[in-house]
Backbone as CSV, one residue per row, in Angstrom:
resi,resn,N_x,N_y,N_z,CA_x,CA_y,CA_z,C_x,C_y,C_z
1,UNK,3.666,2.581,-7.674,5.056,2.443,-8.107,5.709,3.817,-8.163
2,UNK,6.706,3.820,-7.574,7.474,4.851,-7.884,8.236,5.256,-8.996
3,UNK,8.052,6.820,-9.097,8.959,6.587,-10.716,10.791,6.229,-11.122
4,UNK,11.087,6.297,-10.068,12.639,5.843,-9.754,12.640,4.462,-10.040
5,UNK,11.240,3.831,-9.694,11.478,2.094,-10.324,11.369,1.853,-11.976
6,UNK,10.333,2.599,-12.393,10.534,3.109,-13.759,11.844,2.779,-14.697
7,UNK,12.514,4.257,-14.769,13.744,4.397,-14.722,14.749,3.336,-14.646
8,UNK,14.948,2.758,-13.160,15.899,1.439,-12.833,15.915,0.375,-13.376
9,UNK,14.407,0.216,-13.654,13.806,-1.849,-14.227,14.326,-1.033,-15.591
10,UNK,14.062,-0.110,-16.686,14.177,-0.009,-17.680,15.679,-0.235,-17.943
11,UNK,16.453,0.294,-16.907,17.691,0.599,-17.392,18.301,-0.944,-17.243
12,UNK,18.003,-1.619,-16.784,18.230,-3.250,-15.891,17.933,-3.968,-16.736
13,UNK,16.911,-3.872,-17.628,16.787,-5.027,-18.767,17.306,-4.386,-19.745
14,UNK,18.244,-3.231,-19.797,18.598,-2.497,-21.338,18.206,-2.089,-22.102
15,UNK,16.759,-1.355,-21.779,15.516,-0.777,-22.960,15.981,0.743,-23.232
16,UNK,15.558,0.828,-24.448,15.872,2.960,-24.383,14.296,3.159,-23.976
17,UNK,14.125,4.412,-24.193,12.866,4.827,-23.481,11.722,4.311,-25.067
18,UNK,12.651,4.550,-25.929,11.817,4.567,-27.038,11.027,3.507,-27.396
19,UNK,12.068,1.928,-26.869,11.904,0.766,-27.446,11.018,0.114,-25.857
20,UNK,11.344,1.046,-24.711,10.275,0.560,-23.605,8.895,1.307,-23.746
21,UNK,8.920,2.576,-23.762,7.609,3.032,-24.519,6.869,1.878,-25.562
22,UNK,7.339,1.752,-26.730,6.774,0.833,-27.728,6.125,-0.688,-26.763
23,UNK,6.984,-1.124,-25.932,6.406,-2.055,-25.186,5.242,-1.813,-23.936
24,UNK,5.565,-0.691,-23.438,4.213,-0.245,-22.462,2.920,0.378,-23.218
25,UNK,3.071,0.319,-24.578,1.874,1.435,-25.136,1.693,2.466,-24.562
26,UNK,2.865,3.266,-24.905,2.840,4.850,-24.690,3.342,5.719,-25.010
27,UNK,3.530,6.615,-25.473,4.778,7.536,-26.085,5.556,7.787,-25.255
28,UNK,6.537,7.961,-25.843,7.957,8.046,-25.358,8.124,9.451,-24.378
29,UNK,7.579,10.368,-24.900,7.628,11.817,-23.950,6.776,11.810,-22.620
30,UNK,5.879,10.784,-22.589,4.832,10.495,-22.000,5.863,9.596,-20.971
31,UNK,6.144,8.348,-21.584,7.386,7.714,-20.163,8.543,8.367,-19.950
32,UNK,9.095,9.447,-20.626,10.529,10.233,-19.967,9.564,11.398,-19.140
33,UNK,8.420,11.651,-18.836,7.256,12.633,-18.186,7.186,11.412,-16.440
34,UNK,6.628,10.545,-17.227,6.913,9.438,-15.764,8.060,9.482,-15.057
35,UNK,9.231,9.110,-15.642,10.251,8.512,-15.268,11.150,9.865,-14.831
36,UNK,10.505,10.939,-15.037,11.112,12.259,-13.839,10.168,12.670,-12.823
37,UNK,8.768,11.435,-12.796,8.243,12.088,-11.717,6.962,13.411,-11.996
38,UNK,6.832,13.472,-13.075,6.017,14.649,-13.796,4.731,14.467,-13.968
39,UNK,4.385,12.815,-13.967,3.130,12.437,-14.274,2.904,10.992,-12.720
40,UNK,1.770,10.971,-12.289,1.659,9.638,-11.756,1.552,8.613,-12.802
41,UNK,1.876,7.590,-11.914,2.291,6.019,-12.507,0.975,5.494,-12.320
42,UNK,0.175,5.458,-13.173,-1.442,5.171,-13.269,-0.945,2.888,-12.473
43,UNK,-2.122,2.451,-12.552,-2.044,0.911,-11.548,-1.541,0.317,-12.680
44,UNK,-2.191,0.380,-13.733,-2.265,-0.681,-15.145,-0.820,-0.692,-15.543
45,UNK,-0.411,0.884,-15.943,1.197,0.873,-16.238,1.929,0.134,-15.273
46,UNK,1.682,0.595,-13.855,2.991,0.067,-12.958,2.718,-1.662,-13.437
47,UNK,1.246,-2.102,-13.305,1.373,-3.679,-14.025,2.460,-4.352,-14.967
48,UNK,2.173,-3.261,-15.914,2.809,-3.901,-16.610,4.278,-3.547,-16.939
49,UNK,4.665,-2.604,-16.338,5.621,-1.788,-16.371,6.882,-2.979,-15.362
50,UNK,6.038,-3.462,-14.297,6.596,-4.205,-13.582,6.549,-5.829,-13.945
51,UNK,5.914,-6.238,-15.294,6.184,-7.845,-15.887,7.009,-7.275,-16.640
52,UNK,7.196,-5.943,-17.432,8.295,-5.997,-18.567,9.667,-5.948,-18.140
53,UNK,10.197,-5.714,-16.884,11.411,-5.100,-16.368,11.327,-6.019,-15.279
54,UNK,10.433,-6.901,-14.912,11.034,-7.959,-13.916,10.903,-7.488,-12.706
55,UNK,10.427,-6.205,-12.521,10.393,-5.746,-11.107,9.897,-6.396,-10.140
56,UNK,10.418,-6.811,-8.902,9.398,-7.607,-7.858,8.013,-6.978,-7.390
57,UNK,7.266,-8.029,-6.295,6.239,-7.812,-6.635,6.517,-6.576,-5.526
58,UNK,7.001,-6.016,-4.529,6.697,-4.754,-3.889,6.600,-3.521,-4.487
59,UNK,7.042,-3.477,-5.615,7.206,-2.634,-6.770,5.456,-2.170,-7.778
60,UNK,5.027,-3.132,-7.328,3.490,-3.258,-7.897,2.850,-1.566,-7.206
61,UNK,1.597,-0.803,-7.471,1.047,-0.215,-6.817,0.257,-0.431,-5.851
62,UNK,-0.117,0.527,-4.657,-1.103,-0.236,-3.289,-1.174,1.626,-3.134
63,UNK,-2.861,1.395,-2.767,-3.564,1.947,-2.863,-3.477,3.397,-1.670
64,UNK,-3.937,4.038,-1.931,-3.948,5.474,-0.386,-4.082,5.394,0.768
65,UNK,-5.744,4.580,0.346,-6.634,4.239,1.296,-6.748,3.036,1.140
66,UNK,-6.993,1.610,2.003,-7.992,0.441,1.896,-9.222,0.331,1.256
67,UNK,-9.734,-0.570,0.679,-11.068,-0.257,0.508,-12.011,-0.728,1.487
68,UNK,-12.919,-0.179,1.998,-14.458,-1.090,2.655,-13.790,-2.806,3.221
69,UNK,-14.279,-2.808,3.685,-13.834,-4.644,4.432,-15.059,-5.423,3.396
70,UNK,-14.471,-6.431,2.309,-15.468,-7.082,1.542,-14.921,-8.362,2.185
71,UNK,-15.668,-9.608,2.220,-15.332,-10.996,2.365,-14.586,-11.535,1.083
72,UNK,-12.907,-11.870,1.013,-12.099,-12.468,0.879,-12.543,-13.086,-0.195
73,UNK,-11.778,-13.292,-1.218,-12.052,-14.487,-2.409,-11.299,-15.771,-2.090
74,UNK,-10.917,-17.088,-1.562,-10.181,-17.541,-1.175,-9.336,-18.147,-2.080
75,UNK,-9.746,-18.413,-3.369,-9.547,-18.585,-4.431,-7.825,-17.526,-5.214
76,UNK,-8.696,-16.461,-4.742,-7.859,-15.009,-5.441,-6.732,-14.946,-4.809
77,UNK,-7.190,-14.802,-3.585,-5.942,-15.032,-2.516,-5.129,-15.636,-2.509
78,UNK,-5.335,-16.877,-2.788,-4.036,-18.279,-3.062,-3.432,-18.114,-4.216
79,UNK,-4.293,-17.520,-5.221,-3.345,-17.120,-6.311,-2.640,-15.807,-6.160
80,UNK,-3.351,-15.187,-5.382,-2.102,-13.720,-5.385,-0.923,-14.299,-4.088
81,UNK,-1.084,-15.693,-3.670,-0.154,-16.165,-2.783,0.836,-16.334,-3.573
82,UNK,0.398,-17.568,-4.820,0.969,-18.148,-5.547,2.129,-17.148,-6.366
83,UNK,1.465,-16.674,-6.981,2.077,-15.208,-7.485,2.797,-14.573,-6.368
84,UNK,3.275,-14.528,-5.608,4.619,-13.998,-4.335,5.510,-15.266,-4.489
85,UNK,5.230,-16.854,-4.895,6.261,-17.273,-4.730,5.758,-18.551,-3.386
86,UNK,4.506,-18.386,-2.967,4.212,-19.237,-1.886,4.257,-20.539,-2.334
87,UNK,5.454,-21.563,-1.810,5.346,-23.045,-2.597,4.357,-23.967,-2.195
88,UNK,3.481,-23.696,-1.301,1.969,-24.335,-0.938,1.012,-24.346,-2.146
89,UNK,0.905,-23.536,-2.947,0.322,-22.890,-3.623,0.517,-23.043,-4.871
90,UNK,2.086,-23.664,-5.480,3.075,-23.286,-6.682,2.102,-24.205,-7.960
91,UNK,0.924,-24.913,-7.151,0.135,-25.926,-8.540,-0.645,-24.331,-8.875
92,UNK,-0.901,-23.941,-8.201,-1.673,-22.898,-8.952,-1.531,-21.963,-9.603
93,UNK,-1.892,-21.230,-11.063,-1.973,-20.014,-11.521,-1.697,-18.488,-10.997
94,UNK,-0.399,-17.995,-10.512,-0.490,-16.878,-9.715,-1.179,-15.760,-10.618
95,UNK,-1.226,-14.519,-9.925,-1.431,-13.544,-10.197,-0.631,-12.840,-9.244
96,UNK,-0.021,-11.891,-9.807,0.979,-10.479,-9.353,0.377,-9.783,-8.240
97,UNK,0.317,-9.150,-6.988,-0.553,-8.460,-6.206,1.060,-7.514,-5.085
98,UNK,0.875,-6.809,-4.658,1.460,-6.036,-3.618,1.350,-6.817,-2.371
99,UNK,2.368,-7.526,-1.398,2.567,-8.106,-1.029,2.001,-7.253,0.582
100,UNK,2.162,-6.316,1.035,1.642,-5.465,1.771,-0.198,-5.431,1.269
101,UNK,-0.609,-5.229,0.178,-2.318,-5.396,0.232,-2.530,-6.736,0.338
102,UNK,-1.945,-7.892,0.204,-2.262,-8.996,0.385,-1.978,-9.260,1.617
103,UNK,-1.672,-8.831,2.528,-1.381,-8.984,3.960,-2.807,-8.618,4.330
104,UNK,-3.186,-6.873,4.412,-3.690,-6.537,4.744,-4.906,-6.750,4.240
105,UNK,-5.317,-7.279,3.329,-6.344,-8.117,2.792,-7.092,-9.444,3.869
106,UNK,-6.005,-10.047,4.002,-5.828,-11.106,4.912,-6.466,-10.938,5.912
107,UNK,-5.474,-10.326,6.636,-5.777,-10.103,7.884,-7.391,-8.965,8.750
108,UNK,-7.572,-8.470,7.397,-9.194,-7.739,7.572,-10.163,-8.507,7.760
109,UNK,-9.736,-10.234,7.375,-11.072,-11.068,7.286,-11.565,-11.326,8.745
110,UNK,-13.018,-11.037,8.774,-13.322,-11.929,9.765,-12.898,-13.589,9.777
111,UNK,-13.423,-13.974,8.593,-12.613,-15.712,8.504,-12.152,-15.932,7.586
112,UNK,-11.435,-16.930,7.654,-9.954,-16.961,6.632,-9.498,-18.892,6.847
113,UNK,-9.735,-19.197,5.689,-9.458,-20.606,5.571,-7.419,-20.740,6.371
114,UNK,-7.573,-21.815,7.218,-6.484,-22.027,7.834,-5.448,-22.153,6.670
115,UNK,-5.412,-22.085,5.825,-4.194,-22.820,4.722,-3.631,-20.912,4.002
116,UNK,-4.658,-19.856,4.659,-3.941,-18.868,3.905,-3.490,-18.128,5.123
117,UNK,-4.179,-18.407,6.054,-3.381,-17.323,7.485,-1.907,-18.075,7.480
118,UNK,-1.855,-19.580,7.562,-0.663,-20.134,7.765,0.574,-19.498,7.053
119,UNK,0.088,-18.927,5.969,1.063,-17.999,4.875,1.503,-16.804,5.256
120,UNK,0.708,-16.334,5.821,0.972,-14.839,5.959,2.823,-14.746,6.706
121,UNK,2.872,-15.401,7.661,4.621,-15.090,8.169,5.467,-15.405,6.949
122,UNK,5.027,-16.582,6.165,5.831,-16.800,4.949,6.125,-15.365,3.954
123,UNK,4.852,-14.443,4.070,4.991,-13.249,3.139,5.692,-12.251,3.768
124,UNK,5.859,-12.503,5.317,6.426,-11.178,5.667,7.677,-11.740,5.368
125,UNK,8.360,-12.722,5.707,9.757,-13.579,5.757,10.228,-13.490,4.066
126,UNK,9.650,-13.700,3.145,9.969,-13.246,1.803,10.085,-11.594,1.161
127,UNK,9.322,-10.717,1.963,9.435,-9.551,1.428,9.234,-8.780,2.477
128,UNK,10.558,-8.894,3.307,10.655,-7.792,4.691,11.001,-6.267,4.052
129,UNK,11.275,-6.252,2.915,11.086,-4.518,2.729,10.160,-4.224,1.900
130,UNK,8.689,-4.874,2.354,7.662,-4.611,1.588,7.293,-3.047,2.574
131,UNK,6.138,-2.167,1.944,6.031,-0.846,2.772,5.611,-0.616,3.851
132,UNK,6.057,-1.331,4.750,5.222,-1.756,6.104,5.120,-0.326,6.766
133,UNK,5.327,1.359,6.156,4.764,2.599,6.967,3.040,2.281,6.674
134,UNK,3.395,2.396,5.426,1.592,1.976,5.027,0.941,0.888,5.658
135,UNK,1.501,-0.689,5.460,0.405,-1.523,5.684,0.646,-1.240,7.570
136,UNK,1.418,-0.562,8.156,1.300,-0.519,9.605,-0.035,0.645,10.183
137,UNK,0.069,1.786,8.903,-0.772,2.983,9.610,-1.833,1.798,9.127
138,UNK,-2.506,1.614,8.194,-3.567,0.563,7.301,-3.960,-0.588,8.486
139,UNK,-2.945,-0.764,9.296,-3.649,-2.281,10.271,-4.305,-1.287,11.363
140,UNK,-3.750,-0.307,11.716,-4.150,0.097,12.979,-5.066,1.110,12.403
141,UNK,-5.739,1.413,11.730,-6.555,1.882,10.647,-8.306,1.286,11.216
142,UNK,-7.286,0.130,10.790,-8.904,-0.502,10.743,-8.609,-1.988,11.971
143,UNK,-7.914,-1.664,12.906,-7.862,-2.192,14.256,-7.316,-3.575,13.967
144,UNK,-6.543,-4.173,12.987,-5.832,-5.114,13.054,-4.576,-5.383,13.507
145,UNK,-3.839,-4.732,14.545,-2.574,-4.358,14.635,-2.264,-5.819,15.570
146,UNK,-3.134,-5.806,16.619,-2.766,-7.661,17.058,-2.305,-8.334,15.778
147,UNK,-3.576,-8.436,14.689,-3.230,-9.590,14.261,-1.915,-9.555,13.491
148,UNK,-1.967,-8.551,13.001,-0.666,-8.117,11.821,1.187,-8.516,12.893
149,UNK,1.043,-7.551,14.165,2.340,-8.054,15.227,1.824,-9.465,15.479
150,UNK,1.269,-10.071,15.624,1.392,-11.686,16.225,2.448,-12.425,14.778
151,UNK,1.588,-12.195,13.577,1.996,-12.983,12.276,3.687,-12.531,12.220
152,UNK,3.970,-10.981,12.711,5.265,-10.709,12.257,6.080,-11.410,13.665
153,UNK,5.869,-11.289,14.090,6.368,-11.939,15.760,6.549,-13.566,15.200
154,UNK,5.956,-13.795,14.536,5.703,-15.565,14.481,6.850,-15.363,13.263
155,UNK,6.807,-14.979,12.141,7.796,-15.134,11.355,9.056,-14.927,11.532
156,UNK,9.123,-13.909,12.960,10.329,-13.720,13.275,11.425,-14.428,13.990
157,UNK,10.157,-15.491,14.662,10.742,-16.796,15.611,10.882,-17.468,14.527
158,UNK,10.214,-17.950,14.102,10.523,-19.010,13.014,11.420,-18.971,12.624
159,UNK,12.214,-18.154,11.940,13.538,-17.694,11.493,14.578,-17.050,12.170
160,UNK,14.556,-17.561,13.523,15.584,-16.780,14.501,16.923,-17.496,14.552
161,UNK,16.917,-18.954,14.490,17.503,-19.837,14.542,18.570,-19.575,12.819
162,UNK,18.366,-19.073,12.016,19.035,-18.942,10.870,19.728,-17.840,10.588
163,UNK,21.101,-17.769,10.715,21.400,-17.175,10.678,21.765,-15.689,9.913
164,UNK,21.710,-16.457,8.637,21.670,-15.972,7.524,20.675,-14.681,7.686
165,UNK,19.714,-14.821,8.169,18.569,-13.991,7.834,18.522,-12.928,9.080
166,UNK,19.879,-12.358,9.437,19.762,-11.674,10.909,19.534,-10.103,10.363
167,UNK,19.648,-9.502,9.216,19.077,-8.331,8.584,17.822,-8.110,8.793
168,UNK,17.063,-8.970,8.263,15.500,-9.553,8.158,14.930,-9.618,9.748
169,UNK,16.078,-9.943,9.960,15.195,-10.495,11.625,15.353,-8.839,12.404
170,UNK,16.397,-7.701,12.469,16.564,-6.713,12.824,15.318,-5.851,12.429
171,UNK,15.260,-5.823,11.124,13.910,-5.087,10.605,12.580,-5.444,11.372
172,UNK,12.497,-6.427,10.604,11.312,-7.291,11.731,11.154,-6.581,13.417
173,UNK,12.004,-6.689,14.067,11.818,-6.417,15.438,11.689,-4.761,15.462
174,UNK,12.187,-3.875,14.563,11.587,-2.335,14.556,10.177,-2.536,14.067
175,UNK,9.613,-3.275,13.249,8.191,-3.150,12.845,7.518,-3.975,14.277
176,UNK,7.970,-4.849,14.985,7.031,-5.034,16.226,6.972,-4.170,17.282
177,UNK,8.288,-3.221,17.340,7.948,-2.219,18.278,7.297,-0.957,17.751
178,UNK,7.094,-1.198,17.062,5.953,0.005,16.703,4.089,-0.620,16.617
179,UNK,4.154,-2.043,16.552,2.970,-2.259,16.961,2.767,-2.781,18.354
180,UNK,3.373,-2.824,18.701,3.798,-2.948,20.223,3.308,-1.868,21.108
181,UNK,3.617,-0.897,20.721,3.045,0.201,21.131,1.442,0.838,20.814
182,UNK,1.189,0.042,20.016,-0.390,0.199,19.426,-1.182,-1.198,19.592
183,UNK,-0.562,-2.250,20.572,-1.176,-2.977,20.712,-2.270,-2.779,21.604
184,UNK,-3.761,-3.515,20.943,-5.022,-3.325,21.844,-5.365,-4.246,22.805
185,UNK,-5.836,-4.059,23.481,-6.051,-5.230,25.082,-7.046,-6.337,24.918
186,UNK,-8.116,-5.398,23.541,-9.391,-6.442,23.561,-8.636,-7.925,22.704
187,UNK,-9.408,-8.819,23.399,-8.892,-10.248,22.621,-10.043,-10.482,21.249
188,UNK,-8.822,-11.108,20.845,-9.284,-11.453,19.198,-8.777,-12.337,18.691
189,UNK,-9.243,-12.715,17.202,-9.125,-14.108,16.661,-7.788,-14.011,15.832
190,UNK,-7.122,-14.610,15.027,-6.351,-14.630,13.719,-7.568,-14.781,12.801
191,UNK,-8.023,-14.359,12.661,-9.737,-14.210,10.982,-10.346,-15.497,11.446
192,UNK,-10.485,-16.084,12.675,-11.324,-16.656,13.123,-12.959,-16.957,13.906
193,UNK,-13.593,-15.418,13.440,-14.581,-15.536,14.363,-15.674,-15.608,14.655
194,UNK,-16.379,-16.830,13.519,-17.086,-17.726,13.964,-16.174,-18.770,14.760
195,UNK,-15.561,-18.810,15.363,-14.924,-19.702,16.196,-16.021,-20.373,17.435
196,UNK,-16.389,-21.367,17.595,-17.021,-21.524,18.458,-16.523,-21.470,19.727
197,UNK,-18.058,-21.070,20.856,-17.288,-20.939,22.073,-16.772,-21.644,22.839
198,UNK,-16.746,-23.457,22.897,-15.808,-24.001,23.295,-14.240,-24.230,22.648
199,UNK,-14.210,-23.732,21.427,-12.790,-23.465,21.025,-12.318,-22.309,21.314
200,UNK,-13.087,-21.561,21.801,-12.401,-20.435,22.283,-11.856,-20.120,23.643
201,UNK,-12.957,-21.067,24.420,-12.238,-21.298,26.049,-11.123,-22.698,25.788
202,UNK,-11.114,-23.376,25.026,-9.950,-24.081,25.208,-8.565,-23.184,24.352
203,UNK,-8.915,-22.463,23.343,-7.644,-21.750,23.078,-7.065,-20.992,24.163
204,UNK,-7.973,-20.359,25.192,-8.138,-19.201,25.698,-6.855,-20.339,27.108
205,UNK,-7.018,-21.337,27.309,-5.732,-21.968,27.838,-4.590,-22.509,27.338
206,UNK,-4.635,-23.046,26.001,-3.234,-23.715,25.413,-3.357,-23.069,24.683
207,UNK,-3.471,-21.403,23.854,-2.198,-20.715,23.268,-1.354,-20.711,23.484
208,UNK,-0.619,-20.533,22.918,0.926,-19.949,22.947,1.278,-18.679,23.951
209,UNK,2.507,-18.312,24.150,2.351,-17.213,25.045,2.492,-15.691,23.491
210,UNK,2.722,-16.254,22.681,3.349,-15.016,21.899,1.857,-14.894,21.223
211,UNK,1.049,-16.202,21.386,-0.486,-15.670,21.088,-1.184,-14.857,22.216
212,UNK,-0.678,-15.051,23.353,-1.677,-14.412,24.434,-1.060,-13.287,24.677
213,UNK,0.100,-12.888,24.084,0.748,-11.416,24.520,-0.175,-10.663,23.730
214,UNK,-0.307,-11.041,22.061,-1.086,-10.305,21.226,-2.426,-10.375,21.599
215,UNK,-3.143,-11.081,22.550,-4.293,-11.030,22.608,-5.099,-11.966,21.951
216,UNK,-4.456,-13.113,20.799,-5.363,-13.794,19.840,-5.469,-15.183,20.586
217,UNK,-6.596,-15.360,20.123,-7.022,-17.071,20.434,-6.748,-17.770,19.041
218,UNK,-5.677,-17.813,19.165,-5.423,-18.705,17.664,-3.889,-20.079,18.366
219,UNK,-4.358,-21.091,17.249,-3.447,-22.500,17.461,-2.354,-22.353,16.893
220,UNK,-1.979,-21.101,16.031,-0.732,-21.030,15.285,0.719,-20.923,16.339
221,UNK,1.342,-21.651,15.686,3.205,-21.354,16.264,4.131,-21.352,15.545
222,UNK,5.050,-20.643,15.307,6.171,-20.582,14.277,6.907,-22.466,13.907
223,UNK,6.548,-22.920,15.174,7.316,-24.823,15.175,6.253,-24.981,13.764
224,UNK,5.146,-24.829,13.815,4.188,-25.580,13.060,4.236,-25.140,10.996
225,UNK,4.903,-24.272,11.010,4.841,-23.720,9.663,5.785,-24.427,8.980
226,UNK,5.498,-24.744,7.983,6.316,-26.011,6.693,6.825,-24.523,6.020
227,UNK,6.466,-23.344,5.801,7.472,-23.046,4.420,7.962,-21.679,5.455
228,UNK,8.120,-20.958,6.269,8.489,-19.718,6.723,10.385,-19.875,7.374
């Protein structure tokens, strides 16, 4: 979190520093030390710093580095879906997460239950000014940049037809030409790959073309998504 969000959410719900201090557990010299930038915004504060002031979830902290590629909680995931606002999801308990590490979370899996990849265009389509310098250096990092441009490519069709959303859709198309340019030749899955090999020679003919530009053997199409 930045300390300018600090500052803004405080001033937005009408707190003095004194009476938002008292609510973050911290002294007051200690958050006017934050809120010029003097101290980092430790994870826990921006937490909670960001339920007391309402801040959205891009506002949350995300990390330097990625961590290690661990196998997916699928569980965690749907709730840090839920928690963005995903209405697939809305029976469940969210939890708060950075909408950019939950991408890139995602998309690190080797496999990934079909009901949370289907989400992912929904997250870019809800929070197109999430920090996509980071989660873009972060995909091509660790060689996900197919999958990350296919999902944004797909959210972007999906929503081409609406007008409303032609800001969203402008942004969008600067973040595909920059993976566009870092796109890799080898073919790959959407977090599919135990995929067996006759689903893979039949994907490998009825993809999509905006799947075979990216290289993925995946059944997804922007027609097919209920919430994006």
């Amino acid at each position: 979190m930045k300390h300018e969000h600090l500052k803004a959410g405080r001033l937005q719900v009408g707190l003095t520093q004194v009476r938002a201090a008292q609510r973050l557990g911290v002294s007051q010299p200690y958050l006017s030390q934050l809120e010029r930038g003097d101290r980092p915004v430790t994870a826990e504060l921006a937490r909670r710093a960001a339920a007391l002031y309402g801040l959205p979830a891009t506002a949350l902290p995300i990390p330097e580095a990625a961590p290690g590629q661990v196998p997916a909680d699928p569980g965690r995931l749907a709730r840090q879906l839920a928690g963005l606002g995903y209405p697939a999801f809305g029976h469940l308990r969210g939890c708060k997460a950075n909408p950019a590490t939950v991408l890139l979370e995602a998309l690190r899996q080797p496999d990934l239950e079909v009901r949370l990849t289907e989400a992912l265009p929904w997250v870019v389509l809800t929070y197109p000014d999430l920090n996509w310098s980071w989660l873009v250096s972060q995909a091509k990092l660790h060689e996900v940049q197919n999958r990350l441009g296919f999902v944004v490519a797909t959210a972007r069709t999906a929503a081409a037809a609406d007008g409303r959303r032609q800001p969203t859709l402008e942004s969008l198309a600067v973040v595909e030409q920059h993976l566009e340019r870092a796109r890799l030749a080898r073919e790959d899955t959407l977090c599919r790959e135990s995929m067996s090999p006759p689903e893979r020679n039949w994907l490998g003919t009825t993809r999509s073309a905006l799947a075979r530009h990216w290289n993925l053997l995946t059944g997804m199409t922007a027609e097919q998504l209920s919430y994006a």
